[in-house]
VMD Tcl script that draws the C-alpha trace (Angstrom):
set ca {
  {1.72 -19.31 12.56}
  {4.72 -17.54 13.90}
  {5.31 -19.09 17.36}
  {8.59 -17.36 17.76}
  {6.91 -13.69 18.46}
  {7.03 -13.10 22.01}
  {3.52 -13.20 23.63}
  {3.32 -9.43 24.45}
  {3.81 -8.15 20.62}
  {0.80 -10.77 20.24}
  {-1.31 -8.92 21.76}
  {-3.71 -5.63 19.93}
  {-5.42 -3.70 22.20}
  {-8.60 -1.92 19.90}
  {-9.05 1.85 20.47}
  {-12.29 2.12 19.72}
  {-12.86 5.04 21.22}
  {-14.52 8.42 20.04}
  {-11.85 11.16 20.95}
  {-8.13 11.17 20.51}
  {-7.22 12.39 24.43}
  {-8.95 9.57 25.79}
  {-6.46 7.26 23.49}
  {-3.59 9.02 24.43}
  {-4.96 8.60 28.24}
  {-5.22 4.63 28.01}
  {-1.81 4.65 26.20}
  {-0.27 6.41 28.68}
  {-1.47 3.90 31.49}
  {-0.56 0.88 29.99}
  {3.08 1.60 29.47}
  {5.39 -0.87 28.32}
  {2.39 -3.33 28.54}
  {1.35 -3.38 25.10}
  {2.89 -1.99 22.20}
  {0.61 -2.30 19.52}
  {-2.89 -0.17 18.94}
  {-5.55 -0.43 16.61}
  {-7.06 2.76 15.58}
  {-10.74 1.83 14.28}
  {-13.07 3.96 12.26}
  {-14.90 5.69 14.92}
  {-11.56 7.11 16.39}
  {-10.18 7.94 12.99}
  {-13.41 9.98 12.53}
  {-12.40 11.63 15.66}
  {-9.09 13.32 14.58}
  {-7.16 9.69 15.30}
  {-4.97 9.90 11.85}
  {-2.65 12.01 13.91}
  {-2.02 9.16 17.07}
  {-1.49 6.68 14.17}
  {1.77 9.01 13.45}
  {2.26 9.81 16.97}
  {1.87 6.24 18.41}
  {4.08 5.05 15.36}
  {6.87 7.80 16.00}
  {6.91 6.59 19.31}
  {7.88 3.05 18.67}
  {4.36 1.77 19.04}
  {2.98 -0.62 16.28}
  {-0.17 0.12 14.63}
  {-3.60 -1.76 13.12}
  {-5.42 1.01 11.29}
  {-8.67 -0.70 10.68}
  {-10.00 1.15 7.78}
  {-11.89 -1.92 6.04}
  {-11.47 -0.31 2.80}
  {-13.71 -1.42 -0.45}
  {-14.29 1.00 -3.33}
  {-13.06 1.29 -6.67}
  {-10.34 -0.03 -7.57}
  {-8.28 3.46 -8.30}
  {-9.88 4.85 -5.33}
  {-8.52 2.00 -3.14}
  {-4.91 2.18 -4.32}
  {-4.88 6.11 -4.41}
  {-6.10 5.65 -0.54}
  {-3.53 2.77 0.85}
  {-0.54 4.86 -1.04}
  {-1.79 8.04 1.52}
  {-1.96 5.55 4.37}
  {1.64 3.82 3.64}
  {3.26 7.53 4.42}
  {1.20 7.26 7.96}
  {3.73 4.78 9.67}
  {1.15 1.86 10.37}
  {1.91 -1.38 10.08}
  {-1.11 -2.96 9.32}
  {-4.14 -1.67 7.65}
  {-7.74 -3.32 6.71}
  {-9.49 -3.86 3.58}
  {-12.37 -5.82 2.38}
  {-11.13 -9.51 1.02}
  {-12.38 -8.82 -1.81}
  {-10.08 -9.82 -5.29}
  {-10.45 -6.42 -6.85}
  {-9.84 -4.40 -3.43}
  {-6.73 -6.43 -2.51}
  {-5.40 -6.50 -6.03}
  {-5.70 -2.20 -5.82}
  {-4.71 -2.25 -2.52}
  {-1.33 -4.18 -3.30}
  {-0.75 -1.61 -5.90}
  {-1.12 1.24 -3.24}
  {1.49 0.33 -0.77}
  {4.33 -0.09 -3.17}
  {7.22 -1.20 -1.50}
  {6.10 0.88 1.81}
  {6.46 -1.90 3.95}
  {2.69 -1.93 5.18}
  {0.96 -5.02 5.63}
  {-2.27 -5.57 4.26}
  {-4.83 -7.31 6.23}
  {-8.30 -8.89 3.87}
  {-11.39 -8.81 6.28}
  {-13.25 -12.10 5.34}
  {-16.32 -11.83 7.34}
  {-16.95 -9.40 10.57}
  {-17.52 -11.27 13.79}
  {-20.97 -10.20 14.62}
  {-21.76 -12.01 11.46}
  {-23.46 -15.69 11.36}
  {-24.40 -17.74 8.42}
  {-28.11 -16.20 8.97}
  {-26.86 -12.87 8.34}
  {-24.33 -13.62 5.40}
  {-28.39 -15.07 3.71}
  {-29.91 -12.01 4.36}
  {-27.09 -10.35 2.92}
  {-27.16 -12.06 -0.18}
  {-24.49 -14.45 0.10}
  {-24.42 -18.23 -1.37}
  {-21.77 -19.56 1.23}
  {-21.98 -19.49 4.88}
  {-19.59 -18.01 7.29}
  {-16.77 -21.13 7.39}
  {-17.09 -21.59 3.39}
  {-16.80 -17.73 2.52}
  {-14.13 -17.12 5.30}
  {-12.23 -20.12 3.71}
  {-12.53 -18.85 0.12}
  {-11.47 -15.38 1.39}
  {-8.31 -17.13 2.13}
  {-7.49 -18.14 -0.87}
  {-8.02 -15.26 -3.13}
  {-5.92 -13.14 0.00}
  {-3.02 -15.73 -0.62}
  {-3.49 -15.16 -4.97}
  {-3.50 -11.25 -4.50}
  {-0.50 -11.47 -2.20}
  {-1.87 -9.66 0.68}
  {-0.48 -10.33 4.16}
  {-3.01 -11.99 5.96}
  {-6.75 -12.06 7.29}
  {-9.00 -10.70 9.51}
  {-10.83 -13.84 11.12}
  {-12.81 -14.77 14.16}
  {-10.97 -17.61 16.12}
  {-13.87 -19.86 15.70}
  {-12.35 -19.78 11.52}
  {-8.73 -19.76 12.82}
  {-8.23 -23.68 12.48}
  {-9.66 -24.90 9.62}
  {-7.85 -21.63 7.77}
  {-4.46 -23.01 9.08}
  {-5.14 -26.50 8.09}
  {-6.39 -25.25 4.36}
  {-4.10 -22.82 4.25}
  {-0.93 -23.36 5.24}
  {0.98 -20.98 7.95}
  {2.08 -18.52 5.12}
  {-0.52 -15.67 5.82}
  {-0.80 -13.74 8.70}
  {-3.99 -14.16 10.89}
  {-5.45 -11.41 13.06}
  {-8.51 -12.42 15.20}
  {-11.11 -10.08 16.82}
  {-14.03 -11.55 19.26}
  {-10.83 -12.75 21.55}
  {-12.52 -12.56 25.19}
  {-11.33 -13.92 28.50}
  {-12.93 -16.74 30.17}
  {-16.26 -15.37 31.65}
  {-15.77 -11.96 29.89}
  {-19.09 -9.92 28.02}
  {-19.26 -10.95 24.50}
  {-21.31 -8.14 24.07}
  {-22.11 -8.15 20.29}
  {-19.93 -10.46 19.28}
  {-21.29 -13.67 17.93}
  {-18.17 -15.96 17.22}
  {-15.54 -15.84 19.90}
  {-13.04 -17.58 21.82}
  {-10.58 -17.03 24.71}
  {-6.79 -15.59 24.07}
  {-5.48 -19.07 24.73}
  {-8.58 -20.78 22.66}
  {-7.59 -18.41 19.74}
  {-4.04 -19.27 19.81}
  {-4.21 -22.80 20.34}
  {-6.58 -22.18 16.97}
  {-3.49 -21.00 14.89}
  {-4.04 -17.02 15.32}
  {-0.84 -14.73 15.27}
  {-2.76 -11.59 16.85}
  {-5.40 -10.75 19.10}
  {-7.11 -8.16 18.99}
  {-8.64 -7.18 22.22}
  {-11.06 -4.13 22.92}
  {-13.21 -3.51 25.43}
  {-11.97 -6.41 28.06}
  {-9.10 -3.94 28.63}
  {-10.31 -0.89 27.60}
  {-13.29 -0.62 30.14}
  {-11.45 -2.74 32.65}
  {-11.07 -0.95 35.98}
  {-7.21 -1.50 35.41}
  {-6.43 -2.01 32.05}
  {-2.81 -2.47 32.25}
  {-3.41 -5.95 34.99}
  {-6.13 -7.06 32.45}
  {-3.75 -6.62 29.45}
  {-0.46 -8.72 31.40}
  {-2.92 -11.32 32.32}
  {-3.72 -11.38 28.03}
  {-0.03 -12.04 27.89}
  {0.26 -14.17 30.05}
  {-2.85 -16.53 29.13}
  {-1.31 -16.13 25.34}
  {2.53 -17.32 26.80}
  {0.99 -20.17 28.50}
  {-0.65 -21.38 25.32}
  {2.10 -21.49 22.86}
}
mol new
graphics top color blue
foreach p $ca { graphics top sphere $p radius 0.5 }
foreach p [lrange $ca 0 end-1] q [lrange $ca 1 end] { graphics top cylinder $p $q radius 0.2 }
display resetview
């Protein structure tokens, strides 16, 4: 865990949004209080490849949260297009094969690569229906340590994994953590979450906050108080 990062470059504020001017809108009103984006799938969809070069050109930081799996030539062929975007972190599925391709991809771009281990609005019910033999803390933990083999950057993790990843793990690879809420905030369809200063306190680097800011009737007071709830936990 890197506890010399100052609070506000902790902070990701999730763009999941479906069209690129009402990005550039929320952008705009936040300012100088955040300086790193994620640009999800649906946005992406939308035309948002271009804001991941504007936002970068800009001096903003970006997550572009692709959550890549395929073959193994079609994942490298994709993260070497991506590295030439600017981003500075970018999704795939923590799976050997994909992160092995997708190390292969960047080169020596510079872009991090982020394994997704399993998505928040999962529980150990719906890993069984899915077919898996572990449960959500054993396959997120396992995740880990194939991420750490391949040599990719860090994870993708709810907070509620953050811990026991740190103590297995080691403070070596980065972790990200969506289903960060504040106290008394909508989980909406989340299932494992935490607070910014639970998630911290749990070893994550980043947060990555959506919605709590996003539809917030000032977005910019409910991303300072993020910062400052992170500062106060360090």
């Amino acid at each position: 865990m890197r506890m010399d990062m100052p609070p506000r470059e902790r902070l990701i504020v999730a763009l999941d949004m479906p069209e690129v001017s009402q990005a550039e809108r929320l952008v705009a009103g936040l300012g100088d209080s955040v300086g790193f984006y994620k640009v999800g799938m649906e946005l992406v969809y939308g035309g948002g490849l271009s804001l991941v070069e504007s936002l970068a050109a800009s001096g903003k930081r970006v997550f572009l949260d692709l959550k890549l799996h395929d073959i193994p030539n079609t994942v490298e062929r994709a993260v070497a297009q991506v590295a030439r975007l600017g981003a500075t972190f970018l999704t795939i599925h923590a799976y050997p094969q994909t992160m092995r391709a997708a190390v292969a991809g960047r080169g020596d771009s510079g872009l991090k690569l982020l394994g997704v281990s399993v998505l928040t609005s999962c529980d150990d019910a719906d890993l069984r229906e899915a077919g898996y033999a572990y449960g959500v803390t054993e396959l997120v933990a396992r995740r880990g340590a194939q991420a750490i083999a391949e040599k990719v950057d860090g994870l993708v993790a709810s907070p509620a994994e953050a811990a026991s990843l740190r103590a297995r793990l080691g403070a070596g690879l980065l972790l990200v953590t969506p289903g960060v809420r504040p106290a008394g905030g909508d989980v909406g369809d989340q299932k494992r979450v935490a607070t910014p200063a639970e998630a911290i306190s749990r070893g994550a680097d980043y947060l990555v906050v959506g919605r709590p800011v996003t539809q917030a009737a000032d977005p910019r007071a409910v991303a300072e108080a993020i910062v400052a709830e992170i500062a106060a936990a360090r």
